[in-house]
C-alpha positions, -999 to +999 in steps of 0.1 A: -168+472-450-159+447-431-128+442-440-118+483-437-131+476-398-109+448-392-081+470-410-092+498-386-092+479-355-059+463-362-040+501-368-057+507-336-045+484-319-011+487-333-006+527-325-015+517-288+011+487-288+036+511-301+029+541-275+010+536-245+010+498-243+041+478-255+048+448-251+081+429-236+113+440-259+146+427-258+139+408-224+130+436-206+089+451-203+087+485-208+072+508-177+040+521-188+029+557-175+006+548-142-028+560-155-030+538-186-019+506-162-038+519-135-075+517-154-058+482-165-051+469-131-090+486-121-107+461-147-086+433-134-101+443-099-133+442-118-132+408-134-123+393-098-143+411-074-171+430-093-164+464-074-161+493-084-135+515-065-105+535-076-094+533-042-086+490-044-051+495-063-033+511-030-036+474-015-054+486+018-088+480+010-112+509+021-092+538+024-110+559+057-135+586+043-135+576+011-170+556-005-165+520-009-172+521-042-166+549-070-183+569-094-162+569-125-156+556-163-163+521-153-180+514-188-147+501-208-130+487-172-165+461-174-156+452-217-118+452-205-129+423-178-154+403-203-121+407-227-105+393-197-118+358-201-101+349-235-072+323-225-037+345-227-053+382-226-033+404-206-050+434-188-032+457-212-039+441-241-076+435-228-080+473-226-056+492-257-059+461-280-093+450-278-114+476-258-103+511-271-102+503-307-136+490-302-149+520-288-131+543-314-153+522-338-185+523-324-180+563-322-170+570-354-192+545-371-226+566-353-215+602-360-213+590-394-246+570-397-261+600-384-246+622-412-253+601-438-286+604-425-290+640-428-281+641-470-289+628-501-287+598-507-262+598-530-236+614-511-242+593-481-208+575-486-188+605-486-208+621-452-200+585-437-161+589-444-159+624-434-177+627-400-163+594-392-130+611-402-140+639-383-150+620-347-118+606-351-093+636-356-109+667-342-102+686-314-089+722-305-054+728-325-028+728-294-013+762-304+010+767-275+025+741-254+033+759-224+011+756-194-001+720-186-038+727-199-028+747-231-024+713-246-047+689-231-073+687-255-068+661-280-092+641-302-107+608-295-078+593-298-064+599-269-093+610-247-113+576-250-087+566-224-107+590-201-138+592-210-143+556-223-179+540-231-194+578-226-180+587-264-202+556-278-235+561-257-236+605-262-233+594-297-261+573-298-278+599-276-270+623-306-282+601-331-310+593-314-325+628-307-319+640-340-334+613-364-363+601-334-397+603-355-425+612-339-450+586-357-430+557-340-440+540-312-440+559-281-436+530-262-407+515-276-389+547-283-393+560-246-380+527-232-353+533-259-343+569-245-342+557-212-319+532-213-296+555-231-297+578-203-291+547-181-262+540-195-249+574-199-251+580-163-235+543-160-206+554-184-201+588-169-219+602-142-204+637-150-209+634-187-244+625-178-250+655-160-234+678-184-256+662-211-286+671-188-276+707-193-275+702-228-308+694-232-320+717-205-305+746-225-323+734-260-351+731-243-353+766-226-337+779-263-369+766-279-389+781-257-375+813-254-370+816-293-396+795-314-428+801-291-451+798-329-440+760-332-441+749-295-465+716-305-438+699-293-445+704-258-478+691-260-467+657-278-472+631-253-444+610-271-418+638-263-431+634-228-427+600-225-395+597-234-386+625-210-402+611-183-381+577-189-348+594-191-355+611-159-370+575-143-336+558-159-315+580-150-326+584-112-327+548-109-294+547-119-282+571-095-300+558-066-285+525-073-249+540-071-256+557-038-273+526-023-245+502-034-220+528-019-207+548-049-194+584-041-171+612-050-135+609-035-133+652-019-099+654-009-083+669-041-081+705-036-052+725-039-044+754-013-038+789-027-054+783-063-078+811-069-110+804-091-103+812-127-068+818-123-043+823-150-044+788-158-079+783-167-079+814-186-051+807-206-067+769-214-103+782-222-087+814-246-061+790-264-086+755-271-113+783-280-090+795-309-076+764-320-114+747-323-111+760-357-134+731-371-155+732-345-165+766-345-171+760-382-192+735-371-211+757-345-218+781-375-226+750-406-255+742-380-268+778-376-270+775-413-287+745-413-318+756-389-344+751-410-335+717-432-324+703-393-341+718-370-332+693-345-293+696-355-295+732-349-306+727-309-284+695-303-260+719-313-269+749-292-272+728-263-239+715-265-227+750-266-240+755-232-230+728-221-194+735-227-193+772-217-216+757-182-183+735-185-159+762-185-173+781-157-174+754-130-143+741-140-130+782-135-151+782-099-139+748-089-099+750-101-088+737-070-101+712-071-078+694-096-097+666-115-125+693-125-107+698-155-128+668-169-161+687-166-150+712-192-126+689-216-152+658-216-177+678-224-160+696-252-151+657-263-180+639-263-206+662-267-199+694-287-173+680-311-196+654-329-223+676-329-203+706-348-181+675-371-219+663-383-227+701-391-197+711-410-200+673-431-242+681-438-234+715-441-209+709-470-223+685-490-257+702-488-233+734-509-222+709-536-256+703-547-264+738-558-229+742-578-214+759-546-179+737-550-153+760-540-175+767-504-178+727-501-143+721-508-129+750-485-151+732-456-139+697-464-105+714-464-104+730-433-118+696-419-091+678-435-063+698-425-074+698-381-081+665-387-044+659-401-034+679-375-057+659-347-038+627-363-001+644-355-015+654-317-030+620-308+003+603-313+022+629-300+000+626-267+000+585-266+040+590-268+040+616-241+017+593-221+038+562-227+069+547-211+099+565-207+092+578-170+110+551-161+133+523-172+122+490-182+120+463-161+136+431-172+112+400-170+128+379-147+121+405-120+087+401-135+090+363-133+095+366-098+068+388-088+046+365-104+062+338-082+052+351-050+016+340-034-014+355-046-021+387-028+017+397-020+023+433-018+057+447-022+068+483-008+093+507-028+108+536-017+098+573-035+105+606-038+086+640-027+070+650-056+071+613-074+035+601-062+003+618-070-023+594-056-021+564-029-042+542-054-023+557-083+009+545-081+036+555-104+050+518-104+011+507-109+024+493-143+044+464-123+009+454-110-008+453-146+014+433-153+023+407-123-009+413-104+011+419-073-001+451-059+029+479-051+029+501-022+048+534-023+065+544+011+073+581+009+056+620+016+034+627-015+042+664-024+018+685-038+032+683-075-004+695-091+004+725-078+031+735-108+000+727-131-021+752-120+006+781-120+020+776-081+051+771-073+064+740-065+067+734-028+083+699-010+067+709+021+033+712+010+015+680+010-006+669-017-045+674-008-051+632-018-021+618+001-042+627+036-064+592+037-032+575+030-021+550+056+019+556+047+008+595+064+015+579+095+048+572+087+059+604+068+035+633+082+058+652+067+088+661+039+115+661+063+100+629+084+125+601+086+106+571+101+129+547+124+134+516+105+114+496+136+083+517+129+089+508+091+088+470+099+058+475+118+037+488+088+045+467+065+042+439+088+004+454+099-004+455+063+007+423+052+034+441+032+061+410+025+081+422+000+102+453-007+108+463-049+135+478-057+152+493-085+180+518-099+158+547-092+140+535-063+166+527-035+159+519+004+181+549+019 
């Protein structure tokens, strides 16, 4: 077994190297696409400073209005800095070689414990393989690749880069709910739940929430349908436990908000309706292409009474998803809600629905029903194949290519300069999406020299959402930026004095430049 892992972790390792993370080639580094560098260059910021903002990469420190610090996935950016401290570790490798791979792991080995824990002993091996199979490769069938959210959903794969540590803890969360005995100890297993939902809310404050719904809606479920086996709610163990999520969890929180965390609120989009085109078009299309999955949702109806517990997990990860859907649909302009409904569809409902469909099956072979097994395995098979075929076509798509590669003496040089040096670069309208997101963030991953880009940010989410483009429209995120001044508008052409003086104000020494980025 061990072996297999360090075969797993290797391949792992390899696909990223090959798509979002390669390394130098031929004397030049290729330009990786800015979010995969940018969570990079945020656990670097981690592993010096030990703070957690998004906002530190656009080299002006506290951006005005925004919190000082940031809820977000900060779960894998803390392993990426620990990975940090082996000699000759770059931040890429620390993250896509050492971190993700880990993570895809530690997911796939717990959905599978917990299926092998749900069946006979005999066929534990085989529900291992599968549901580990099956954490690995499932996820909605992109049927039509059209619209920016017909095709977002991909397996873990790919959305471990978003959503991080919070795949690893809701799995343990699953895990843990389902197999939980009631004759343990009460102590140990409420201390147990709460520092789960600790570290949920640590992971993903948004996952954590949407969990909360999950359980919320079992909960009601149980009490709405099953009122003749409601000794449950008088089991002081259950309460415990509860109790200690809820104590966990809001110590957590309050320890965010006292240390400064908050939400970033500048991101919406003017003239995008709630549950416009494009949200119904994304919720229609991953609904019919979670072929599997819905499988899934109907392997554990069919399981209710051998796994009782299965059954609600599952329910309540059902609501979860469609509460998803619609605050995603009353909240579509503001972009990054997207997240709400696609992580919870990733971490919460698709293990849940892989374990059902993996029980579910096995449980038919053992009273000769083969061909119903087999059609189940196959169907899982064949998404998963397909899952396989959709993560690397997403890595690729999310890979270099936006740009050319940069040859490493210009790399060399960067390096060169004193610690702290910033260098400015001249963009396009619709080029930028974020201050602190840089689209030449890769050159600080890899030089640690932060890059400053000096042009109007366009609103360019717009086109994603079913607007038309517009170059006089400003993006919703580039307000708090310190460039505004600068270029308050498209047509804005700064006088070159007023240019010195910012970069001089904001210790900006050095100007980057390039065949696509040009001072004009």
């Amino acid at each position: 077994m061990g072996l297999i892992c360090g075969a797993f972790l290797a391949g792992i390792g390899i696909v990223y190297g090959v798509t979002i993370a390669p390394s130098v080639r031929d004397g030049v580094q290729p330009m990786e696409f800015m979010d995969q560098a940018f969570y990079s260059v945020l656990g670097v910021q981690l592993h010096a400073t030990g703070v957690e903002s998004v906002y530190l990469p656009a080299g002006f420190g506290a951006l005005p209005g925004l919190p000082e610090r940031s809820w977000y996935h900060w779960g894998e950016m803390w392993l990426a800095a620990v990975a940090l401290e082996v000699p000759g570790v770059s931040p890429m490798q620390a993250r896509h070689a050492i971190v993700l791979p880990l993570l895809l792991l530690s997911s796939a080995c717990t959905v599978g414990a917990l299926a092998a824990r749900l069946v006979a002993s005999a066929r534990r091996s085989e529900a291992f393989l599968f549901a580990a199979f099956g954490m690995l490769t499932i996820a909605p069938v992109p049927l039509v690749l059209g619209d920016h959210f017909d095709w977002w959903a991909r397996p873990i794969g790919f959305t471990v880069t978003q959503y991080g540590l919070a795949f690893v803890v809701a799995a343990i969360v699953l895990h843990a709910i389902v197999t939980s005995s009631r004759s343990g100890s009460t102590l140990g297993r409420s201390i147990a739940f709460g520092a789960i939902a600790a570290a949920l809310v640590a992971s993903h404050v948004l996952i954590a929430a949407m969990a909360a719904v999950a359980v919320g809606t079992s909960a009601a479920f149980q009490i709405v349908t099953d009122r003749t086996r409601m000794d449950w709610l008088r089991d002081r163990g259950v309460w415990s436990s509860v109790i200690a999520c809820v104590i966990a969890g809001a110590a957590t929180i309050g320890w965010g908000m006292l240390s400064g965390h908050g939400f970033g609120r500048d991101g919406v989009l003017q003239g995008v309706s709630p549950f416009a085109t494009a949200w119904q078009r994304s919720i229609i299309l991953s609904a019919v292409g979670a072929g599997a999955i819905c499988l899934g949702l109907v392997a554990a109806a069919l399981l209710r009474r051998q796994h009782q517990r299965l059954f609600t997990v599952t329910l309540g990860a059902s609501g979860a998803v469609i509460a998803g859907a619609l605050i995603w649909g009353a909240r579509l302009a503001d972009y990054n809600s997207f997240h709400i409904y696609f992580g919870t569809v990733a971490t919460l409902l698709t293990p849940v629905a892989v374990v059902a469909l993996v029980v579910a099956a096995l449980h038919a072979r053992a009273p000769g029903r083969d061909r119903l097994a087999l059609g189940v395995i196959l169907v899982l098979s064949v998404q998963g194949a397909i899952g396989i075929a959709a993560t690397i076509q997403r890595l690729y798509e999310f890979g270099p290519g936006h740009y050319r590669a940069v040859p490493v003496d210009v790399l060399d040089f960067m390096r060169g300069t004193p610690g702290g040096a910033r260098f400015a670069y001249s963009c396009a309208a619709f080029e930028e999406v974020a201050t602190w997101d840089a689209r030449l963030v890769s050159l600080t991953a890899h030089t640690g020299r932060t890059v400053v880009p000096m042009c109007f940010q366009a609103d360019a989410f717009r086109l994603q959402l079913g607007q038309a483009l517009d170059p006089m429209k400003e993006n919703p995120w580039f307000a708090r930026a310190p460039q505004r001044e600068l270029y308050p508008s498209a047509d804005a052409r700064p006088a070159p004095e007023a240019i010195i003086r910012f970069l001089r104000a904001n210790a900006i020494a050095y100007i980057y430049q390039d065949p696509d980025h040009q001072i004009v």
